[in-house]
N, C-alpha and C positions, 0 to 999 in steps of 0.2 A: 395707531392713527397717523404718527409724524411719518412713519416711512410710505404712507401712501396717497398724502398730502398732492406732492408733484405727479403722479398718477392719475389717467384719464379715469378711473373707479374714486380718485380720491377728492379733494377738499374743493379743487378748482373742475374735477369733473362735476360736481357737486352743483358747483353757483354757477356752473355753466347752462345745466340743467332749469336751477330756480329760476335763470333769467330768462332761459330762452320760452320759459310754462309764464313767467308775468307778459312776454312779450303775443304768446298766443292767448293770455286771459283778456288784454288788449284787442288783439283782434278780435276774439268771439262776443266782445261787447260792439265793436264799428261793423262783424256782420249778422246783429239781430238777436248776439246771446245775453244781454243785456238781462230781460227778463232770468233767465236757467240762474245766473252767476248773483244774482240778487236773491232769488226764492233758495241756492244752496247756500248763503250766508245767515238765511235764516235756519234754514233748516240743521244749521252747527249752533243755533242760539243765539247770534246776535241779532238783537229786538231795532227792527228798522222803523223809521219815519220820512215822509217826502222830503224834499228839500228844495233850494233854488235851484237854477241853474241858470249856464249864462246865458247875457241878450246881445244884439250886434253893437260893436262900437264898445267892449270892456267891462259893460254894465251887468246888471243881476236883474233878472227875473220881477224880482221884489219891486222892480221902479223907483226903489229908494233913492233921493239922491246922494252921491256921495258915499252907497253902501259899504261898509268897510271890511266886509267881507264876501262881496260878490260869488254867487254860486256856491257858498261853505255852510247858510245855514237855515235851521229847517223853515217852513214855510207856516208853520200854528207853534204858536204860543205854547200850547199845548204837549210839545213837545213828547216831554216823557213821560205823560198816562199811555199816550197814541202810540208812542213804540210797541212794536208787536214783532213775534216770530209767527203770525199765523198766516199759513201760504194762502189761503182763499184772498184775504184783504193785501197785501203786499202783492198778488198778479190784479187787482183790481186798481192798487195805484198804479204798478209799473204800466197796465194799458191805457189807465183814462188818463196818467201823465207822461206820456213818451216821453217827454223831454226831462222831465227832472230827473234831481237827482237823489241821493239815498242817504242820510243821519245814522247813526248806529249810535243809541243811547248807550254810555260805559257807565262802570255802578252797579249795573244790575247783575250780568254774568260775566263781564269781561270789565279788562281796563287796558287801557293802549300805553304803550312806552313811544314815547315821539322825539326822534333825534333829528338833528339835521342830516342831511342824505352821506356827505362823507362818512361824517362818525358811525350814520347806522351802516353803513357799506362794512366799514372796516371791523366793528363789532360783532357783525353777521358771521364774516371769516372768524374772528376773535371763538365765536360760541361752537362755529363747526367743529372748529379744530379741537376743541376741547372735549368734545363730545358731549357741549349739553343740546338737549333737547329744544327746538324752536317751533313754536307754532305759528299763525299764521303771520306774515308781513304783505304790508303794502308800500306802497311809492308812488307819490305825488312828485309830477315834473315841476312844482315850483320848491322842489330841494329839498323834501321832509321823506323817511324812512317811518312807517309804523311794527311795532312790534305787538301782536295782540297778546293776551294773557289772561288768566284766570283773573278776577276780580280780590278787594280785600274783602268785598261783602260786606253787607250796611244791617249792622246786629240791632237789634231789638233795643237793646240800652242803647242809648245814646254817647251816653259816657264811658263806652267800648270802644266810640271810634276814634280815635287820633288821627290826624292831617299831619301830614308833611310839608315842607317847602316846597317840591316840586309838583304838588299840586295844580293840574291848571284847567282854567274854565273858559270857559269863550269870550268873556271878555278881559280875562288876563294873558292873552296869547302872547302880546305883546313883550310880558315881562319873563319869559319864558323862553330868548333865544336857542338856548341848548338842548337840556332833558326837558320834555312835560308831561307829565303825569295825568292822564286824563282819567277819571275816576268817576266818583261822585257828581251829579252834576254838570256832568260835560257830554262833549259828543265827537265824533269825527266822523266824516267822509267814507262811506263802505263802497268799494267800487261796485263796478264798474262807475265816476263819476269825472264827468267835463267841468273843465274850469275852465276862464279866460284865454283868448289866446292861444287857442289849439292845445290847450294842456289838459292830462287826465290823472285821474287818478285809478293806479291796478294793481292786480294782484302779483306780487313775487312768488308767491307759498301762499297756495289757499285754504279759506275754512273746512277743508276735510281734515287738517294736522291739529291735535287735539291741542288746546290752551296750558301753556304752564305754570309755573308758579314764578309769578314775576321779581321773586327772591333769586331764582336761578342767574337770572338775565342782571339784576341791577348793576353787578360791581363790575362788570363791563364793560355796560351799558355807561355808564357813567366816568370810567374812565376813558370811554374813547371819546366823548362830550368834552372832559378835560383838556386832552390831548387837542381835539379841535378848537379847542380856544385858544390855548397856547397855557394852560393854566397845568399847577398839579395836583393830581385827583384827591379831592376829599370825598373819602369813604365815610367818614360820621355824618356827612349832610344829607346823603343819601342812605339813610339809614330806613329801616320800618320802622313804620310810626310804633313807640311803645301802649303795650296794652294793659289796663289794670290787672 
């Protein structure tokens, strides 16, 4: 692998590649693929729900004032019974809502690792090079990297599951600068989706690259999180949750 790193077949012909496929999953949402790249997101499993999107002047959909997270989140309460992978209902939002945009409940089949966009830049190289395996990411122009992944799965006992610290939920986003854990409970942005201010969110590496096991990715993952703080990595915090 190291000898063919600097090689246009190698690591940077690589993310030359991923970038220049998120830049075309971009386009084929501004020209009308919008629907295809939503129904193939289900179609790999992850369970969608409408969302906001934005209004002129900053604002959200929602008319809330003050929304404090404009265009990020979903539009029913309801959220995660309504998530679904079933293409008949998800081309019936995508048409009767052009404008919105799309939730992908995690918890269920997936869970998202969320870095700020350095760290996951430099972590992305970090996993090539190593030769693990990545599935899909995305990238949000207001500086966030997502890394999809297999889920921990929500066991029948309750007292099977253990939570981590980096757990995070929509309305902990806040305390969550670095790593976040989106799991249980949570949700994030499935492209093709418009935010504020000309910003989008798209695909790097899309849901055709099968989900991994988010043990691969963490130590990482979480040292380049370190690194971007200025901090040095603690590998026990980011530990998996122990199981009885």
């Amino acid at each position: 692998m190291s000898a063919d790193v600097g090689g246009p077949t190698g690591l940077q012909g690589k993310l030359s590649q991923w970038l220049r496929g998120g830049r075309r999953s971009k386009e084929a949402a501004d020209d009308g693929g919008r629907e295809a790249l939503l129904v193939a997101a289900a179609g790999a499993g992850l369970p969608l729900a409408p969302a906001a999107h934005p209004a002129p002047g900053y604002r959200c959909s929602c008319d809330r004032v003050g929304c404090p997270t404009p265009a990020r989140h979903p539009v029913s309460f309801a959220w995660q019974t309504q998530s679904t992978t079933d293409r008949a209902q998800i081309e019936r939002w995508a048409r009767h809502q052009p404008q919105a945009n799309f939730i992908t409940a995690t918890g269920m089949v997936h869970d998202v690792l969320d870095l700020p966009l350095e760290a996951g830049r430099e972590a992305l190289e970090r996993l090539l090079a190593s030769g693990i395996e990545v599935g899909p990411v995305a990238e949000s122009d207001d500086g966030r990297l997502m890394f999809f992944t297999l889920t921990r799965g929500t066991p029948e006992d309750e007292d099977e599951w253990w939570p981590c610290e980096l757990d995070c939920h929509p309305e902990t986003m806040d305390e969550h600068p670095g790593l976040r854990w989106h799991c249980r409970g949570s949700y994030v942005l499935v492209p093709p989706a418009r935010l504020p201010g000309d910003q989008s969110v798209h695909w790097v590496r899309g849901p055709e690259h099968p989900l991994p096991d988010p043990l691969s990715l963490l130590e990482i993952l979480t040292d380049a999180c370190a690194r971007y703080a200025g901090e040095e990595p603690d590998h026990a915090s980011a530990a998996w949750p122990l199981r009885r």
